[in-house]
C-alpha positions in Angstrom: -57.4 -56.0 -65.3 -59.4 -52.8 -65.5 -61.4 -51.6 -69.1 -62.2 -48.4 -69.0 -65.9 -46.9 -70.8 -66.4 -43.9 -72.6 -67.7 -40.9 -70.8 -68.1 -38.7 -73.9 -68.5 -39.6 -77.6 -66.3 -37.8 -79.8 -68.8 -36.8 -82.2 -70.6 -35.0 -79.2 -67.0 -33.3 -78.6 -66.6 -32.6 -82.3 -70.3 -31.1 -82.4 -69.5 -28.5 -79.7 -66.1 -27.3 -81.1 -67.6 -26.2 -84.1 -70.4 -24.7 -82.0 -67.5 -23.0 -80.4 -65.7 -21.9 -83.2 -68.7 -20.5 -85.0 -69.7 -18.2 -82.0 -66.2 -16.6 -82.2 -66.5 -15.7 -85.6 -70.2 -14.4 -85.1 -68.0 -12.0 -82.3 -65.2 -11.2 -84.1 -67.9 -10.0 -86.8 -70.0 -8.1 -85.1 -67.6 -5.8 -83.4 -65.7 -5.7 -86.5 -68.9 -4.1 -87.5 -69.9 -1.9 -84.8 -66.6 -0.6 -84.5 -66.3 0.5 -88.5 -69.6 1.6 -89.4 -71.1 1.9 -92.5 -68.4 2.4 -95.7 -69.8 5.2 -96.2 -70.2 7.2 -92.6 -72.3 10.3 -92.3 -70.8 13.8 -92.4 -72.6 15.0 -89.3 -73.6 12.1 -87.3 -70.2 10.0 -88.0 -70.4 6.1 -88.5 -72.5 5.4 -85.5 -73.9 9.5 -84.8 -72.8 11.9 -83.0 -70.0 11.1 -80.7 -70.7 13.5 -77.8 -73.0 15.8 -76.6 -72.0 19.3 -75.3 -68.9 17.8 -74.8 -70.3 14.6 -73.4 -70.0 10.9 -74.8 -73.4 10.6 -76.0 -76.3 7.4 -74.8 -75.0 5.8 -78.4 -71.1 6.1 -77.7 -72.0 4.5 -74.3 -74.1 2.2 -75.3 -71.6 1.3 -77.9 -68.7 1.5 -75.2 -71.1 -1.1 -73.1 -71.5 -3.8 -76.1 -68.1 -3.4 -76.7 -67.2 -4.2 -73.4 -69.5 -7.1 -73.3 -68.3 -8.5 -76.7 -64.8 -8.4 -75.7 -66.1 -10.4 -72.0 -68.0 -12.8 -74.2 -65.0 -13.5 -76.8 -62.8 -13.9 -73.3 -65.0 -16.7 -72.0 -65.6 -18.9 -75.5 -61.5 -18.4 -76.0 -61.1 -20.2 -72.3 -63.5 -22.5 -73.0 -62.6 -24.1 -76.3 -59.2 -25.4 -75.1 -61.0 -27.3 -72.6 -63.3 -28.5 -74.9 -59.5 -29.8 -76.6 -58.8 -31.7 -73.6 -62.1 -33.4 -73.0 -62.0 -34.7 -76.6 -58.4 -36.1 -75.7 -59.7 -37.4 -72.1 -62.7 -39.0 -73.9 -59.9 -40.7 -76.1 -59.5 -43.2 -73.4 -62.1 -45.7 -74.1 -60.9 -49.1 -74.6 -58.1 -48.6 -72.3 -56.6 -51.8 -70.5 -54.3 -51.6 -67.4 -52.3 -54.8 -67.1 -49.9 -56.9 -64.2 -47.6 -59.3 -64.9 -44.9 -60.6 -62.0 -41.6 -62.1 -63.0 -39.0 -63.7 -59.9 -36.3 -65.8 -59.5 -33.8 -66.8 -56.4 -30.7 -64.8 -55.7 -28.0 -65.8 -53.2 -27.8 -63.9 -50.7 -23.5 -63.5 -50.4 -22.7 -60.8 -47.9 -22.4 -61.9 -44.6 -22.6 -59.1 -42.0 -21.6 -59.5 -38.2 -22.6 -57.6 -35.3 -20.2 -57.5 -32.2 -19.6 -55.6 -29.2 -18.0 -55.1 -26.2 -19.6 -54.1 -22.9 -18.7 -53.7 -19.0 -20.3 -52.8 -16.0 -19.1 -51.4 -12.9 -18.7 -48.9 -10.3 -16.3 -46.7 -12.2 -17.2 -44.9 -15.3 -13.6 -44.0 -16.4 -12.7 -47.9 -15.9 -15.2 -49.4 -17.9 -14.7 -46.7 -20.7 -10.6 -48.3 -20.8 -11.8 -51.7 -20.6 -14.4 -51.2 -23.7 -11.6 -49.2 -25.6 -9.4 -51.8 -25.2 -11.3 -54.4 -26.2 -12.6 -52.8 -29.3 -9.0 -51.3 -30.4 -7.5 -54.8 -30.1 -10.8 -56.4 -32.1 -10.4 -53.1 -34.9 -6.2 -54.5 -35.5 -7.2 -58.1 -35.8 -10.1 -57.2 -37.9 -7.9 -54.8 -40.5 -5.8 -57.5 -40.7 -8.3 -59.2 -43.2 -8.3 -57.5 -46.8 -11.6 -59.1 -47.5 -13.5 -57.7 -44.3 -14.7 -54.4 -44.0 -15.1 -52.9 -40.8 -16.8 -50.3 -39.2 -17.4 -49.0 -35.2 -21.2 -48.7 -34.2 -22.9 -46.9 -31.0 -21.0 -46.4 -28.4 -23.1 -46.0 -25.4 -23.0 -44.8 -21.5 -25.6 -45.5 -19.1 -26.2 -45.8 -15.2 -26.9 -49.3 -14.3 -29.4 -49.6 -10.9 -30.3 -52.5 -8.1 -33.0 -51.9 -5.6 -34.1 -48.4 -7.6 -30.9 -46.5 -6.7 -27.5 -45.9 -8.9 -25.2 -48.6 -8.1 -23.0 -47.8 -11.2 -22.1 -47.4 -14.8 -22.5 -49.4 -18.2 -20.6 -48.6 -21.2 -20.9 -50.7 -24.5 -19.7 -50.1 -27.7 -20.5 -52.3 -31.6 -18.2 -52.9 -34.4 -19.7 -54.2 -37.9 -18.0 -56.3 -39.7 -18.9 -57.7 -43.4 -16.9 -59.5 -46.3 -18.6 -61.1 -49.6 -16.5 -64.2 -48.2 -18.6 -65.7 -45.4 -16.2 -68.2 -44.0 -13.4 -65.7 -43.9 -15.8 -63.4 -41.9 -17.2 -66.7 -39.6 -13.8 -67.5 -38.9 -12.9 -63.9 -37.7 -15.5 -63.8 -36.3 -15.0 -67.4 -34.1 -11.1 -65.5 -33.3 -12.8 -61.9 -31.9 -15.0 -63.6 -29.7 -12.2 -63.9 -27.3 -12.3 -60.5 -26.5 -15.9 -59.6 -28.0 -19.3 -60.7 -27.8 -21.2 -61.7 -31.1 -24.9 -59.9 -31.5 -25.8 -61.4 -34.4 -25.2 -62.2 -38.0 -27.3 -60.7 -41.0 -27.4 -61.7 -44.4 -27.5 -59.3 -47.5 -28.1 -59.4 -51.4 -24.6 -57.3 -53.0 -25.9 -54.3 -55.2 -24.3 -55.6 -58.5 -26.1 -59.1 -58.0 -30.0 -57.4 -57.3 -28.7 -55.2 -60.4 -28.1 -58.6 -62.7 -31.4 -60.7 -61.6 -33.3 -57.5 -62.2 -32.0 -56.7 -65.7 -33.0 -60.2 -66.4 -36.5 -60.0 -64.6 -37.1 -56.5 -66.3 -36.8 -59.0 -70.3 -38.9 -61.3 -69.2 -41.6 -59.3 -67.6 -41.6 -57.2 -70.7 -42.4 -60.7 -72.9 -45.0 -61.7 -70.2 -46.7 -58.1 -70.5 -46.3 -58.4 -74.4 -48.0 -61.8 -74.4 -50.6 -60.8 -71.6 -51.4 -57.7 -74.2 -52.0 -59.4 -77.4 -53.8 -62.2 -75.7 -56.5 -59.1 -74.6 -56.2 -57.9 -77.8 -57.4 -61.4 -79.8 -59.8 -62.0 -77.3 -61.4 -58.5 -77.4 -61.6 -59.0 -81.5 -59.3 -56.7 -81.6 -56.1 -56.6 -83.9 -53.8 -53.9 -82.8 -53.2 -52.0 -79.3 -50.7 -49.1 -78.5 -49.2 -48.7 -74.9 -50.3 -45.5 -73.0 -47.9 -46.0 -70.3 -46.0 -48.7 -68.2 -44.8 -48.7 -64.6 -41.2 -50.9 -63.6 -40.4 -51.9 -59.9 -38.6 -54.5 -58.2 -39.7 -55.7 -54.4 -36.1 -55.5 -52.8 -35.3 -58.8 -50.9 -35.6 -58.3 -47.6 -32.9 -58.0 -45.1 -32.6 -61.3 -43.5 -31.3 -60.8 -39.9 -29.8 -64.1 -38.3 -30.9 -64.7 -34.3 -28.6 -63.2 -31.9 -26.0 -65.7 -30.7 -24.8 -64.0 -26.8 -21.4 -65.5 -25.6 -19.9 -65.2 -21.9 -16.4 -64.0 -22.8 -13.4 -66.4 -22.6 -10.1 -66.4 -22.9 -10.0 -69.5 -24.9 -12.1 -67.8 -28.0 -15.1 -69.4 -29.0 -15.8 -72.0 -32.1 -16.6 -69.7 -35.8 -20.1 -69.5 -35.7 -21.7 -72.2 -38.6 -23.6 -70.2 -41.6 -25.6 -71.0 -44.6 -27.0 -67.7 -45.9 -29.3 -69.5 -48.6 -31.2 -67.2 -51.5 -33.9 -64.9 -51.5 -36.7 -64.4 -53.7 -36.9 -61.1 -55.6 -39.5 -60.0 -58.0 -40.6 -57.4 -60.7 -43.8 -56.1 -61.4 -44.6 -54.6 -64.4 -47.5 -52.5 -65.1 -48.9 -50.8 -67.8 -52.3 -49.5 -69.5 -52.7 -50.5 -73.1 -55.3 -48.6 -75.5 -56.8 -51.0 -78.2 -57.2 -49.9 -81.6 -59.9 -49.7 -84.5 -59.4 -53.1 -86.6 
């Protein structure tokens, strides 16, 4: 909790506005009156004398031009300056300001399930371990898109020379498929069935959109209470009976992504057991901060 102190008092700011304001109208008046004259000007020497000389612009006229010049300068300046003199009053305005922090969380479940799986070979022939890999993953894309509730997507596919004793030897080609579903036994149990062909990399766990979207709404109430509360209690204690909000800052800390540990299998032909998951909750929270001015009882 931060309270701000006055820098300048208004009355200060009031006195030098009207200083400002009465030093443009002594301007405006006085070349109002250098530029007129007299109501009455002379017949030969003209409101201010003669104007030139043999043709010139005589000392007066320039003279005159020179003030004029100086005036208009002058009137410049003090018209620039009294807007700022405008904002400092509304800066200064900011004495018995409060900034405020409340925290609101709660426990959300985290229910998407999200699986990591690839297939990989290794050999002397390029163009036969690209085939194998192909195979494998186009047989693990039909059994996946067999399942409604399971999306699936393909992930890095990647070539490299393998070595032994610091020379080529041969090739390595891998390629990932994602899989996730909002049902996470369906998924384990896929999951368990590809393994035959597929290896598992890991599982990760996820908070769905629409349920961060409800805990927040419901965070973003009650932090607004716990900030109203928070406020008046500053208020009463400060001896104070009113306060007005100068502005407020909402954000969530998103739950973080919780990544399970990778789980390597050898391949089999006999498929491997559905891996066992309990995804658990997550903690999100909302912070909610805001600077409050107090007012005059």
């Amino acid at each position: 909790m931060t309270l701000t102190n006055p820098v300048v008092s208004l009355p200060m700011q009031a006195t030098r506005r009207l200083l400002a304001e009465a030093a443009m109208t002594w301007i405006l008046t006085t070349i109002f009156r250098f530029k007129t004259g007299p109501s009455r000007p002379s017949p030969v020497l003209g409101p201010l004398g003669p104007r030139t000389v043999h043709g010139r612009p005589s000392m007066l006229t320039q003279s005159m031009a020179g003030f004029e010049v100086s005036m208009r300068s002058l009137l410049a300046a003090v018209l620039m300056i009294s807007p700022t003199l405008g904002v400092s009053a509304e800066e200064a305005r900011g004495y018995d300001q409060i900034t405020l922090s409340t925290s609101t969380e709660t426990q959300v479940p985290r229910d998407i399930l999200i699986a990591h799986l690839y297939a990989r070979s290794e050999g002397p022939s390029l163009e036969a371990g690209t085939a194998e890999v192909n195979r494998a993953i186009t047989a693990a894309l039909e059994t996946a898109r067999k399942s409604t509730e399971v999306s699936v997507q393909t992930q890095n596919y990647q070539t490299e020379p393998s070595y032994q004793n610091q020379k080529p030897s041969g090739w390595i080609v891998q390629q990932w498929i994602r899989l996730e579903s909002r049902q996470p036994e369906r998924l384990a149990r896929l999951v368990g069935e590809l393994q035959k062909t597929l290896k598992l990399g890991g599982l990760d766990y996820a908070v769905a959109p629409e349920t961060q979207k409800s805990a927040e709404d419901h965070l973003i109430s009650e932090g607004l209470k716990a900030f109203q509360n928070r406020a008046e209690r500053v208020t009463h204690d400060l001896g104070r009976n009113r306060y007005r909000i100068i502005k407020m800052d909402v954000g969530s800390n998103p739950p973080p992504f919780r990544s399970g540990r990778p789980m390597l299998r050898a391949m089999s032909s006999e498929g491997a057991p559905a891996p066992q998951i309990e995804a658990g909750e997550t903690t999100l929270t909302m912070t909610i901060q805001g600077t409050i001015e107090l007012q005059p009882n």
